[in-house]
C-alpha positions, 0 to 999 in steps of 0.5 A: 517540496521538502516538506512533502518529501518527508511527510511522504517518507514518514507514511511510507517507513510508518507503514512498512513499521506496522507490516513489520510489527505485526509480523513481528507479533504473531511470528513471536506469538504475542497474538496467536495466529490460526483463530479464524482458519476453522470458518471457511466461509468467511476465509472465501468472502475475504479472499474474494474481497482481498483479491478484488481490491489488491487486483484493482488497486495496485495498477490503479495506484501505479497508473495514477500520476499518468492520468492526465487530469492528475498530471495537469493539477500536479503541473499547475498546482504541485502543492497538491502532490502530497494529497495525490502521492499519500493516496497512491501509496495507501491504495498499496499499503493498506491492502499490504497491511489487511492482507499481513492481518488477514494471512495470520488470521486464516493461515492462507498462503493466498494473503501472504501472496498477495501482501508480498506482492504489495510490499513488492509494488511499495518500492514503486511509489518511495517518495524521494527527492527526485521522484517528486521533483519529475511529478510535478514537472510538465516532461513525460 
Protein backbone atom coordinates (compact mmCIF):
# COMPACT_ATOMS: atom_id res chain seq x y z
CA UNK A 1 0.00 0.00 0.00
CA UNK A 2 2.71 2.17 0.72
CA UNK A 3 4.21 1.87 -2.30
CA UNK A 4 1.12 2.80 -4.45
CA UNK A 5 0.67 5.94 -2.36
CA UNK A 6 3.77 7.37 -3.34
CA UNK A 7 3.97 6.17 -7.12
CA UNK A 8 0.42 7.95 -7.03
CA UNK A 9 1.55 10.82 -5.23
CA UNK A 10 4.61 11.29 -7.29
CA UNK A 11 2.17 11.35 -10.85
CA UNK A 12 -0.03 13.60 -8.90
CA UNK A 13 2.85 16.44 -7.76
CA UNK A 14 4.70 15.35 -11.40
CA UNK A 15 1.50 16.93 -13.18
CA UNK A 16 0.79 19.83 -11.28
CA UNK A 17 5.21 20.48 -11.99
CA UNK A 18 4.36 20.35 -15.69
CA UNK A 19 1.04 22.77 -15.37
CA UNK A 20 3.13 24.96 -13.47
CA UNK A 21 6.08 24.75 -15.72
CA UNK A 22 4.36 25.64 -18.44
CA UNK A 23 2.82 28.43 -16.84
CA UNK A 24 5.76 29.58 -15.69
CA UNK A 25 7.18 29.42 -19.28
CA UNK A 26 5.05 31.55 -21.35
CA UNK A 27 4.09 33.94 -18.44
CA UNK A 28 8.13 34.90 -18.40
CA UNK A 29 7.83 34.71 -21.94
CA UNK A 30 10.30 31.86 -22.59
CA UNK A 31 7.77 30.43 -25.27
CA UNK A 32 5.67 33.27 -26.64
CA UNK A 33 2.19 33.14 -26.20
CA UNK A 34 -0.65 34.18 -28.90
CA UNK A 35 1.02 32.22 -32.04
CA UNK A 36 -1.84 30.70 -33.05
CA UNK A 37 -4.80 33.00 -31.96
CA UNK A 38 -5.04 34.51 -35.91
CA UNK A 39 -6.45 31.01 -37.15
CA UNK A 40 -9.87 30.70 -35.78
CA UNK A 41 -10.95 27.90 -37.25
CA UNK A 42 -8.64 25.92 -35.56
CA UNK A 43 -9.28 27.86 -32.29
CA UNK A 44 -13.39 26.38 -32.80
CA UNK A 45 -12.13 22.78 -33.56
CA UNK A 46 -9.96 22.60 -30.08
CA UNK A 47 -12.59 24.49 -28.17
CA UNK A 48 -14.89 21.77 -29.41
CA UNK A 49 -12.83 19.08 -28.76
CA UNK A 50 -11.59 20.49 -25.31
CA UNK A 51 -15.10 20.87 -24.21
CA UNK A 52 -16.04 17.43 -25.18
CA UNK A 53 -13.34 15.90 -23.40
CA UNK A 54 -13.00 17.71 -20.24
CA UNK A 55 -17.16 17.88 -20.08
CA UNK A 56 -17.05 13.82 -20.34
CA UNK A 57 -14.12 13.19 -18.59
CA UNK A 58 -14.12 14.76 -14.99
CA UNK A 59 -17.52 13.11 -14.05
CA UNK A 60 -16.43 10.03 -15.45
CA UNK A 61 -12.89 10.16 -13.76
CA UNK A 62 -15.11 11.20 -10.26
CA UNK A 63 -17.51 8.57 -10.71
CA UNK A 64 -14.97 5.89 -11.41
CA UNK A 65 -14.44 4.17 -8.14
CA UNK A 66 -18.24 4.09 -7.79
CA UNK A 67 -18.76 1.92 -10.52
CA UNK A 68 -19.54 -1.57 -9.31
CA UNK A 69 -17.33 -3.66 -11.42
CA UNK A 70 -14.25 -1.02 -10.53
CA UNK A 71 -15.23 -1.50 -6.80
CA UNK A 72 -15.64 -5.21 -7.05
CA UNK A 73 -11.69 -5.71 -8.55
CA UNK A 74 -10.38 -2.77 -6.02
CA UNK A 75 -12.19 -5.05 -3.31
CA UNK A 76 -11.04 -8.76 -4.22
CA UNK A 77 -7.76 -7.52 -5.95
CA UNK A 78 -6.37 -3.93 -4.18
CA UNK A 79 -3.17 -4.32 -6.20
CA UNK A 80 -4.85 -3.30 -9.04
CA UNK A 81 -5.53 0.29 -7.22
CA UNK A 82 -2.77 1.75 -8.86
CA UNK A 83 -3.84 1.19 -12.31
CA UNK A 84 -7.32 2.15 -11.43
CA UNK A 85 -6.29 5.52 -9.28
CA UNK A 86 -3.30 6.52 -12.20
CA UNK A 87 -6.17 6.62 -15.05
CA UNK A 88 -8.87 8.60 -12.75
CA UNK A 89 -6.27 11.19 -12.33
CA UNK A 90 -5.06 11.32 -15.85
CA UNK A 91 -8.63 11.48 -17.07
CA UNK A 92 -8.36 14.94 -15.07
CA UNK A 93 -4.61 15.94 -15.64
CA UNK A 94 -4.08 15.46 -19.06
CA UNK A 95 -7.26 17.65 -20.03
CA UNK A 96 -5.80 20.15 -17.13
CA UNK A 97 -2.35 19.93 -19.02
CA UNK A 98 -3.84 20.38 -22.91
CA UNK A 99 -6.06 23.15 -21.94
CA UNK A 100 -2.91 25.34 -20.06
CA UNK A 101 -1.21 24.60 -23.63
CA UNK A 102 -3.84 25.21 -25.71
CA UNK A 103 -5.13 28.80 -23.48
CA UNK A 104 -1.59 29.97 -24.13
CA UNK A 105 -1.51 28.81 -27.74
CA UNK A 106 -4.98 30.89 -28.53
CA UNK A 107 -4.99 33.37 -25.65
CA UNK A 108 -8.75 32.09 -24.89
CA UNK A 109 -10.34 32.45 -21.81
CA UNK A 110 -12.24 29.39 -22.54
CA UNK A 111 -9.28 27.05 -22.06
CA UNK A 112 -8.07 28.91 -19.13
CA UNK A 113 -11.58 27.99 -17.67
CA UNK A 114 -11.59 24.92 -18.27
CA UNK A 115 -7.88 24.10 -16.98
CA UNK A 116 -9.05 25.73 -13.90
CA UNK A 117 -11.70 23.79 -13.30
CA UNK A 118 -9.62 20.76 -13.87
CA UNK A 119 -6.93 21.67 -11.53
CA UNK A 120 -10.14 22.32 -9.12
CA UNK A 121 -11.38 18.85 -9.78
CA UNK A 122 -7.20 17.26 -9.01
CA UNK A 123 -8.03 17.96 -5.40
CA UNK A 124 -10.68 15.43 -5.64
CA UNK A 125 -8.69 12.44 -6.58
CA UNK A 126 -4.99 13.41 -4.23
CA UNK A 127 -3.91 10.05 -3.46
CA UNK A 128 -3.38 9.95 0.47
CA UNK A 129 -3.01 7.18 2.74
CA UNK A 130 -6.38 7.10 3.71
CA UNK A 131 -8.21 7.52 0.61
CA UNK A 132 -6.71 4.32 -0.56
CA UNK A 133 -7.20 2.58 2.25
CA UNK A 134 -11.35 3.41 1.85
CA UNK A 135 -11.08 2.26 -1.80
CA UNK A 136 -10.04 -0.93 -1.34
CA UNK A 137 -12.29 -1.61 1.33
CA UNK A 138 -15.74 -3.15 0.93
CA UNK A 139 -17.85 -0.26 3.07
CA UNK A 140 -19.83 2.47 1.15
Amino acid sequence: MTRTVTILTALFWSTMAIGFAIVALFETNIVLSGDLSDNTLLDYYCTLAMELLTIAAIPFALRLFRFASVKRRLVEQPESLLRFASLRMMLIAIPMLINGLLYYMFMSTTFGYMGIICLLCMSFVYPSANRCKSEISREE
